[in-house]
C-alpha positions as CSV (number, residue, x, y, z in Angstrom):
1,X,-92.5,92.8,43.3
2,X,-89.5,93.4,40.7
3,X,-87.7,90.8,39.5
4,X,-84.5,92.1,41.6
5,X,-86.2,92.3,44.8
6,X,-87.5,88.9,43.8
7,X,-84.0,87.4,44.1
8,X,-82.9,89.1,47.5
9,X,-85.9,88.4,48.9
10,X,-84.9,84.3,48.0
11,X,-81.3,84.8,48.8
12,X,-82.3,86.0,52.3
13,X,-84.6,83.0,52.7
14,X,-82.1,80.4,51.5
15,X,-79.7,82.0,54.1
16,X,-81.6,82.1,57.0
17,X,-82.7,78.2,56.3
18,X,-78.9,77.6,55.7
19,X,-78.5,79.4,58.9
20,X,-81.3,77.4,61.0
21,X,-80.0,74.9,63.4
22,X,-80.1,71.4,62.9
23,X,-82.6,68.9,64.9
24,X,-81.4,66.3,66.6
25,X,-83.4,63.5,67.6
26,X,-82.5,60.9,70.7
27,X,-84.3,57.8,70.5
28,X,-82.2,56.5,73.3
29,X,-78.9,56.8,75.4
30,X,-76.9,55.1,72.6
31,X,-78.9,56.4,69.4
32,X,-79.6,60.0,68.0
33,X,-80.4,60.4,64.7
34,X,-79.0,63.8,62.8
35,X,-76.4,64.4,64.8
36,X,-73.6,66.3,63.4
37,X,-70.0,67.2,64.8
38,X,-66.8,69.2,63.7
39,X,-63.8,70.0,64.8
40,X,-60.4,67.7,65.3
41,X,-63.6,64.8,65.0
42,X,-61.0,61.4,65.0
43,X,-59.2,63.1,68.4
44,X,-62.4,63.4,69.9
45,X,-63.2,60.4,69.4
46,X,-60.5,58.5,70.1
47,X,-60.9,54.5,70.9
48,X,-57.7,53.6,72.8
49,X,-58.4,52.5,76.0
50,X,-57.2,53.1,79.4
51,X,-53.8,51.5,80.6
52,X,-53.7,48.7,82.5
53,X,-51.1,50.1,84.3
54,X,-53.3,52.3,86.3
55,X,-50.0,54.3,87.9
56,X,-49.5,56.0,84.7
57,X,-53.1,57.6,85.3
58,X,-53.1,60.9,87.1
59,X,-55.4,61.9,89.5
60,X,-56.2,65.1,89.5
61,X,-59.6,67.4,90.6
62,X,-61.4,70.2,88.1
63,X,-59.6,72.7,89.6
64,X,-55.9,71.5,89.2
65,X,-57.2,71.1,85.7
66,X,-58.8,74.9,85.6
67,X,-55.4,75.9,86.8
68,X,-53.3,74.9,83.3
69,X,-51.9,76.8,80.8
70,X,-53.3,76.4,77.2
71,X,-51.5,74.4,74.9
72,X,-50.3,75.2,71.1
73,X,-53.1,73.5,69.0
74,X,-55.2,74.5,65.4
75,X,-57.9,72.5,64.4
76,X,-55.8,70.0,62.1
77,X,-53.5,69.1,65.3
78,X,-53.4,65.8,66.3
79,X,-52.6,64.7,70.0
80,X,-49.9,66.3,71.3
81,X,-48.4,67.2,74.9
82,X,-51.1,66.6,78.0
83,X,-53.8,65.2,75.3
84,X,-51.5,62.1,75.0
85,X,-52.1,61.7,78.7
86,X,-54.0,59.7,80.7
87,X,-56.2,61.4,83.6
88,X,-58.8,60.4,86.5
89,X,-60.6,63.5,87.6
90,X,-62.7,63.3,90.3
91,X,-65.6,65.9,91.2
92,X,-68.6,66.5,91.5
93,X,-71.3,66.3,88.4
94,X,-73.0,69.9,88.2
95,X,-74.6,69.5,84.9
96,X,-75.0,67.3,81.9
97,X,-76.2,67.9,78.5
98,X,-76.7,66.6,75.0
99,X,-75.0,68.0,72.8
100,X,-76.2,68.7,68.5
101,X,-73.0,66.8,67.9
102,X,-74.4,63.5,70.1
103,X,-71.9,63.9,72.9
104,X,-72.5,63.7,76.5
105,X,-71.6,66.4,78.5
106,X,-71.1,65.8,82.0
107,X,-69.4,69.4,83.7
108,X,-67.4,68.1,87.0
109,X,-66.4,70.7,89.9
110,X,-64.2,69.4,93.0
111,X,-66.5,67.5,95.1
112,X,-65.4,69.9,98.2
113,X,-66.6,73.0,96.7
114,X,-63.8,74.7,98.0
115,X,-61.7,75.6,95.3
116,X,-63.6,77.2,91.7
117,X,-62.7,75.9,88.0
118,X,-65.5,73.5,86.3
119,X,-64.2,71.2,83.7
120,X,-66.4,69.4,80.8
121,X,-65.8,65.5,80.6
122,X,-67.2,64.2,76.7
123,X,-68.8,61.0,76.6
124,X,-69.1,60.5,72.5
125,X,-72.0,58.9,70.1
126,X,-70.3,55.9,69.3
127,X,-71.1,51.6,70.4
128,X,-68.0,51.3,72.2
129,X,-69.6,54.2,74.9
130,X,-73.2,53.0,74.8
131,X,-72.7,51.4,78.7
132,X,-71.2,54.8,79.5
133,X,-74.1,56.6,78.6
134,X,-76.8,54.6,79.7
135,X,-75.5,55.2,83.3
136,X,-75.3,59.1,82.6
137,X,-78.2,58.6,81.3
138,X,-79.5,56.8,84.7
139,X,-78.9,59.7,86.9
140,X,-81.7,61.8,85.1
141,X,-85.4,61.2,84.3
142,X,-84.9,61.7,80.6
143,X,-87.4,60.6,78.4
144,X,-86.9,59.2,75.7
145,X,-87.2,59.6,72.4
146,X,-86.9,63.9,72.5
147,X,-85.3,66.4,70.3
148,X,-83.1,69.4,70.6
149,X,-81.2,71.8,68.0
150,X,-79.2,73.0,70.5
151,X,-77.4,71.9,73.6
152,X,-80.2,70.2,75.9
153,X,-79.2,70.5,79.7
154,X,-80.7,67.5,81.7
155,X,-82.0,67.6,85.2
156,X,-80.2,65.4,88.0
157,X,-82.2,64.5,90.8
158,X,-79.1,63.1,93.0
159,X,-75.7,64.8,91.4
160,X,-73.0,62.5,92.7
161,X,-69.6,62.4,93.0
162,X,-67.5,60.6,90.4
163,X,-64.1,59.7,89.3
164,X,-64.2,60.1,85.2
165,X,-61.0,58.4,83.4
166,X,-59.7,59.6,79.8
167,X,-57.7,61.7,77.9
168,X,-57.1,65.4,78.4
169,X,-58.6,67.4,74.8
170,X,-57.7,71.0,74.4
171,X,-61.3,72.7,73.6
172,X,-60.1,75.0,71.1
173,X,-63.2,76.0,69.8
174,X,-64.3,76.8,72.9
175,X,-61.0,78.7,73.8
176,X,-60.4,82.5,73.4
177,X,-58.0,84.0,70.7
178,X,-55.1,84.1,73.5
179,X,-55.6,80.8,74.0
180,X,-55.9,80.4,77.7
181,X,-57.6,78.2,79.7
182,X,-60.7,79.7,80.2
183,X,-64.2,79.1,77.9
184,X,-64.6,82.1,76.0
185,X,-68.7,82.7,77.5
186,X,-67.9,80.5,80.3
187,X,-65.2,81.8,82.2
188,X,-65.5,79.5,85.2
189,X,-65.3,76.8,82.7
190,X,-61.6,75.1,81.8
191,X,-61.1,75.2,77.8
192,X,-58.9,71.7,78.8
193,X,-61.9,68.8,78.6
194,X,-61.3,65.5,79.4
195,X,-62.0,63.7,75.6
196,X,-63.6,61.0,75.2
197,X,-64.2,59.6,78.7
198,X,-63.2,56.1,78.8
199,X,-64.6,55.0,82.7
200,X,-66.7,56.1,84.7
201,X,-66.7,55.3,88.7
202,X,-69.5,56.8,90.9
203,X,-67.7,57.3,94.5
């Protein structure tokens, strides 16, 4: 092998290990070691909790969600326009995963069926959302500790209905280029999230 070939050959290998997605191991609902996030990171996770004024949170289902326009955001935006708002969407839970960055995923569509538009509610890694999570956690028969390097969808024996209170988070990496509201590989999907989910009621 020649001395030039030598070189690609290792500059191919130390790309493709660059390239290799990162393990992420969950000892329990409240602890996973490795994981890694980007993107608007302190607006995801934001800490302020729900008003006590529980008027000023608006009900609304995943499909009045699926049905709004995307917002004007970049990656460097703060909160601004509906993501400074508080929300309780209530549907039902059609699928939860683990995501490499820690979060919870829990995917809501209107309990009724009726009516289509899915939207992703984030519960984050963090010891303020630890009860959260550990009743997520409940409805599945996750054991723990496991490990995933990509997003790990869990089974849910009884999906129930629930009401999930936060803030509404414009999913812009999950958005298409014209930014509307519809996952770029998951068009049933809203690109609107509610971010981080601050309560959650099981009906």
């Amino acid at each position: 092998m020649t001395y030039p070939t030598t070189l690609i050959v290792a500059a191919l290998l130390c790309s493709t290990a660059a390239a290799a997605p990162q393990e992420v191991t969950c000892e329990s609902p409240c602890s996973c070691s490795s994981a890694h996030g980007k993107g608007r990171w302190p607006v995801k996770n934001d800490p302020e909790t729900p008003p006590t004024d529980t008027s000023t949170i608006q009900a609304v289902t995943p499909s009045d969600i699926f049905s709004w326009a995307g917002p004007d955001v970049h990656q460097q935006s703060k909160r601004t326009g509906l993501e400074q708002k508080w929300f309780a969407v209530t549907g039902r839970v059609v699928a939860v995963k683990v995501e490499a960055d820690g979060d919870l995923h829990i995917a809501l569509s209107d309990a009724t069926g009726n009516k289509q538009g899915t939207v992703v509610c984030e519960v984050p890694l963090k010891p303020q959302w630890c009860d959260i999570r550990e009743t997520v956690f409940s409805w599945t028969p996750t054991r723990f500790p496991f490990q995933t390097s990509s997003a790990k969808r869990l089974k849910i024996a009884k999906p129930p209905v629930v009401t999930i209170v936060g803030k509404a988070f414009w999913g812009i990496g999950h958005a298409p280029k014209d930014q509307s509201n519809r996952r770029s590989h998951q068009p049933g999907y809203a690109a609107w999230e509610i971010h981080p989910v601050m309560k959650v009621d099981v009906q």
